[in-house]
Kinemage of the C-alpha trace (Angstrom):
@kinemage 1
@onewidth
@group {chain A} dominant
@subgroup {mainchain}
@vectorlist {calphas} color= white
{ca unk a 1} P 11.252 -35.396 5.004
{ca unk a 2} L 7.430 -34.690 4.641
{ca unk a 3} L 6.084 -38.002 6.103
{ca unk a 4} L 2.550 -38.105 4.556
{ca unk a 5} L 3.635 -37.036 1.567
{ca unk a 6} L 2.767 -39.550 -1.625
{ca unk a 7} L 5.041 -41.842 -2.219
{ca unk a 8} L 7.004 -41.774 1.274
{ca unk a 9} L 7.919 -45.274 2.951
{ca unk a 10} L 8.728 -46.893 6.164
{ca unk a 11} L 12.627 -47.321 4.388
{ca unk a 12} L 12.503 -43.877 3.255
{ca unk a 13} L 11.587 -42.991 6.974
{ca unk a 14} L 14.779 -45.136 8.201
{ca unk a 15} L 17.255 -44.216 6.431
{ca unk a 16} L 16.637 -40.579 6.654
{ca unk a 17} L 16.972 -40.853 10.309
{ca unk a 18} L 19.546 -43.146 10.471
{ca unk a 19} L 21.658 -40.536 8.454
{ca unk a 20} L 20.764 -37.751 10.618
{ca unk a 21} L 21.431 -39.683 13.943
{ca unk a 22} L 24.740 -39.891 12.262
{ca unk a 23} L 25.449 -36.536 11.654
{ca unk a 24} L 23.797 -35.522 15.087
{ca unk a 25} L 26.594 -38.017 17.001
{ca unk a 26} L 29.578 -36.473 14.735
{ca unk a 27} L 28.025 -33.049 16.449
{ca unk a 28} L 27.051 -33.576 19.378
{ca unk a 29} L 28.366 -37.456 20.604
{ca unk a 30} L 24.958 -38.410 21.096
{ca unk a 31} L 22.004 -39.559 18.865
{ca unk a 32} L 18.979 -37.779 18.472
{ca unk a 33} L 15.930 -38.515 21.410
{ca unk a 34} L 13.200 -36.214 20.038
{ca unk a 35} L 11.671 -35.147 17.185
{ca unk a 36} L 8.945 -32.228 15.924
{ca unk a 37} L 7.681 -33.874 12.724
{ca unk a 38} L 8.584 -31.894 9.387
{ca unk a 39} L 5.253 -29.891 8.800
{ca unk a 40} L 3.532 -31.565 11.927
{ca unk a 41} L 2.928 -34.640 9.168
{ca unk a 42} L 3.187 -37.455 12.396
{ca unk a 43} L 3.641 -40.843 10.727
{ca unk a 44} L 5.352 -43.604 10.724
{ca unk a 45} L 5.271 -44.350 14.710
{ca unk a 46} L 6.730 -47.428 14.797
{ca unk a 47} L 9.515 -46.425 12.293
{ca unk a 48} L 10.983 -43.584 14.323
{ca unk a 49} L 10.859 -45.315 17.777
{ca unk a 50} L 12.860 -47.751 16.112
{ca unk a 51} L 15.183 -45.197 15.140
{ca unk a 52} L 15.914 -44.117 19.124
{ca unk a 53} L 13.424 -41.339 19.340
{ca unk a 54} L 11.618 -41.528 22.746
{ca unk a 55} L 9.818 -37.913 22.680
{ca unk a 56} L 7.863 -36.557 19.808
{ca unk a 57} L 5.624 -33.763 19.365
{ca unk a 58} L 1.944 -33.755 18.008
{ca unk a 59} L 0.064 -31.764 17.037
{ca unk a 60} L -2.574 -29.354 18.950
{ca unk a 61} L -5.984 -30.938 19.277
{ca unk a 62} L -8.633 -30.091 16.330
{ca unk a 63} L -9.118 -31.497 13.219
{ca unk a 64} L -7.943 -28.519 11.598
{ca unk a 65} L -4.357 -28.814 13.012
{ca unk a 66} L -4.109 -32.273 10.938
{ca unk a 67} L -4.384 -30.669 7.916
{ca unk a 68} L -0.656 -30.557 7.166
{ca unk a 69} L -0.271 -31.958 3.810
{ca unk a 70} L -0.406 -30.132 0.813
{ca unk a 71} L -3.608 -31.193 -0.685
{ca unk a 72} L -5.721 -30.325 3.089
{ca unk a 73} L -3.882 -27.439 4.158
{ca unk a 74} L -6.645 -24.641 2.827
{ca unk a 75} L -7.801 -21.237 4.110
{ca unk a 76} L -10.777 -22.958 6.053
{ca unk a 77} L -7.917 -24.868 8.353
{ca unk a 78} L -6.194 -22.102 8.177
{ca unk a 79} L -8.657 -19.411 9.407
{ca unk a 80} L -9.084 -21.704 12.542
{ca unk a 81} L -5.874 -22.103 13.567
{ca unk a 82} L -4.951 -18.080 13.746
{ca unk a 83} L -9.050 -17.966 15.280
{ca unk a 84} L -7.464 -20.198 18.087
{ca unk a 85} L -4.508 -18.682 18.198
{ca unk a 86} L -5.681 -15.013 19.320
{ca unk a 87} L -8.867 -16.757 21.532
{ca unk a 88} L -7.719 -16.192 24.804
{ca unk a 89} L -10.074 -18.856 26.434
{ca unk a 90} L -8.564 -21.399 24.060
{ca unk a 91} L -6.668 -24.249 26.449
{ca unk a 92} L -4.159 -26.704 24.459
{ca unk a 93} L -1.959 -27.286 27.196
{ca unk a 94} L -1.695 -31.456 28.258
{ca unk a 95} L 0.358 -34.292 29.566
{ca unk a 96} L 2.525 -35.760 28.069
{ca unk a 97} L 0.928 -39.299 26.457
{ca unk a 98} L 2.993 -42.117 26.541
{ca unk a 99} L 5.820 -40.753 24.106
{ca unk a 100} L 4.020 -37.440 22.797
{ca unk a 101} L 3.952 -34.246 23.929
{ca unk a 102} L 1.121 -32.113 22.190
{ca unk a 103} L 2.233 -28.986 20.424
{ca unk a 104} L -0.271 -25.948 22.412
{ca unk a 105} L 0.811 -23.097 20.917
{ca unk a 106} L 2.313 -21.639 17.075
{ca unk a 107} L 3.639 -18.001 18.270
{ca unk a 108} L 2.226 -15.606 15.840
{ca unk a 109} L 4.893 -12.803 16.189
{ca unk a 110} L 3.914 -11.103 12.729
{ca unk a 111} L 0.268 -10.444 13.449
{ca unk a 112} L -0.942 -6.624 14.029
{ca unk a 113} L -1.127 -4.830 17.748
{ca unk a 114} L -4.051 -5.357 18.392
{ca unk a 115} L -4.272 -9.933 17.398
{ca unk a 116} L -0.573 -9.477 19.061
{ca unk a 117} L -2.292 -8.447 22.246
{ca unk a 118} L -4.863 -10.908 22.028
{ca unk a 119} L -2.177 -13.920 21.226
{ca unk a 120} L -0.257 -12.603 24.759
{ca unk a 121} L -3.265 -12.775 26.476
{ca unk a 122} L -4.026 -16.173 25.294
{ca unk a 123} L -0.473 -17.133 26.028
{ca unk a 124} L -0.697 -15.489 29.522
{ca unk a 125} L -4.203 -17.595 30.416
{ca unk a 126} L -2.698 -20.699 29.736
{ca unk a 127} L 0.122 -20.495 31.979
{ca unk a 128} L -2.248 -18.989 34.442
{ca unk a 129} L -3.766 -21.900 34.210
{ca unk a 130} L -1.781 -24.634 34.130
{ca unk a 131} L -1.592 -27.483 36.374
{ca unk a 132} L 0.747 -30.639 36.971
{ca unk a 133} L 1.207 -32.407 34.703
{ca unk a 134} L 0.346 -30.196 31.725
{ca unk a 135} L 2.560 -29.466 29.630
{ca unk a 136} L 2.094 -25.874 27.382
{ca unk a 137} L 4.523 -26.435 24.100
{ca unk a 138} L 5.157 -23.000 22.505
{ca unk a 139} L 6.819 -23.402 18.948
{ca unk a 140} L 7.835 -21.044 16.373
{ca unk a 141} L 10.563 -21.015 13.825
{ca unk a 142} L 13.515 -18.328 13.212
{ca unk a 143} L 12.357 -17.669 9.659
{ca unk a 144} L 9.125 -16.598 10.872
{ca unk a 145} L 10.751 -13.829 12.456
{ca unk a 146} L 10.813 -12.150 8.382
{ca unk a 147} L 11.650 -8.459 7.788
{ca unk a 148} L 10.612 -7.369 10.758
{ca unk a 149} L 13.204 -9.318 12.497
{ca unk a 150} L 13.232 -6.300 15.564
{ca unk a 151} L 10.190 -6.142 16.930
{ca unk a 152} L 9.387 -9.854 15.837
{ca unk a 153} L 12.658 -10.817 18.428
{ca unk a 154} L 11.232 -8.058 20.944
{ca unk a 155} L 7.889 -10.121 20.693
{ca unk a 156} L 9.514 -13.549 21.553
{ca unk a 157} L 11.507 -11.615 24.470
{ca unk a 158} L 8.531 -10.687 25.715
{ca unk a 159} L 6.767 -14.447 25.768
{ca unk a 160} L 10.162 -15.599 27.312
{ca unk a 161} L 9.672 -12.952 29.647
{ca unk a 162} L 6.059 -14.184 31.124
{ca unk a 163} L 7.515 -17.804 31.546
{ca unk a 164} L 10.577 -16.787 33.281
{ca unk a 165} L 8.554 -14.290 35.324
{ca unk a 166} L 6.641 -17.443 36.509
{ca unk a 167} L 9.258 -19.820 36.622
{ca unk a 168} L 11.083 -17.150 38.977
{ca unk a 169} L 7.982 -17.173 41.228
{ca unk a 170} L 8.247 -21.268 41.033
{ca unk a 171} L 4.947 -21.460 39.712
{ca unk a 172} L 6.305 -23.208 36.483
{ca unk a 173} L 9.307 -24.979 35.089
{ca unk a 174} L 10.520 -24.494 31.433
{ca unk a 175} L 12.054 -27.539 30.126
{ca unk a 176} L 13.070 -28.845 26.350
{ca unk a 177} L 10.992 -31.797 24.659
{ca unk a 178} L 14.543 -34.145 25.985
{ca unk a 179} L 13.899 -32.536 29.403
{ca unk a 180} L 10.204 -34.189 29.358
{ca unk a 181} L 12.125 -38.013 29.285
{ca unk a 182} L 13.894 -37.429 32.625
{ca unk a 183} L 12.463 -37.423 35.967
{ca unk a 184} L 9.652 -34.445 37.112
{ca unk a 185} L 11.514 -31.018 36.515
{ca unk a 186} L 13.691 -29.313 39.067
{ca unk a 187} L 11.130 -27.656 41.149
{ca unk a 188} L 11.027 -26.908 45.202
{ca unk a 189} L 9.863 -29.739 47.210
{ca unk a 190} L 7.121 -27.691 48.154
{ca unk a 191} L 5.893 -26.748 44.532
{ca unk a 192} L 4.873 -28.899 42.208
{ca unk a 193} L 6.196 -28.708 38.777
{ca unk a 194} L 4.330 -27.308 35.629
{ca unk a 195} L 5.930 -27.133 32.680
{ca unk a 196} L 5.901 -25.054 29.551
């Protein structure tokens, strides 16, 4: 459900989650504990901790990554986002506040060699760079992956591949948003965790 849609209300909000906690127990045996607002449209706070989610996901910093609904969504917002998105001195990685973890990252795996090369290099600085607690959130969704569904799945490989190249070296820890409610990720004593 779009959230900041017209017309949307706090019952709307309730009983759309209350029927998918349902069908996520028949699933799974146990309600939902995070969620990635539809659209990145975060409303309704109160409403969906309520409703037994503990870990949500906001959006990146910059007004222009609020502009989610259909009436501010325009090329200007737009144009900024894939600007930030092939900068590779952009930084978006935080902690986690309170019950949010910031998105930091949209993975752009249709965009031409040479932005592609530019994106991995932004992708590559960040982890570079981060430090406990920060948290770098990469999202993307399947149906982004389009025609070119072959070298768009060789493209995520090839993300996975830096993290686990640094999670190998114990220089990072790659967790799910449920991961972020237990205690500090499974790193050596001697390291301490970052996580992507």
């Amino acid at each position: 459900m779009l959230m900041r849609e017209p017309g949307v209300t706090a019952d709307d909000i309730t009983a759309d989650l209350g029927a998918v906690s349902c069908v996520w127990r028949e699933r799974f045996g146990a309600p939902p504990v995070s969620l990635v607002f539809p659209r990145n449209q975060v409303a309704f706070l109160p409403v969906i901790r309520a409703c037994g989610i503990r870990v949500w996901r906001g959006n990146e910093p910059g007004w222009y990554y609020d502009c989610n609904e259909s009436s501010t969504n325009r090329p200007l917002a737009r144009g900024r986002r894939l600007l930030d998105a092939v900068n590779p001195r952009v930084r978006h990685a935080r902690a986690v506040e309170d019950d949010m973890t910031r998105a930091s990252l949209f993975l752009r795996t249709n965009l031409p060699a040479a932005a592609w090369a530019l994106h991995c290099a932004r992708i590559r600085n960040e982890l570079d760079a981060l430090r406990p607690p920060q948290v770098f959130h990469i999202w993307w969704h399947d149906h982004n992956l389009g025609a070119a569904v072959r070298q768009r799945l060789g493209r995520v490989e090839q993300v996975c591949d830096m993290v686990a190249e640094r999670c190998l070296r114990r220089l990072l820890v790659s967790q799910s948003m449920g991961d972020l409610l237990e205690e500090p990720a499974l790193a050596p004593a001697d390291t301490p965790p970052v996580r992507s």
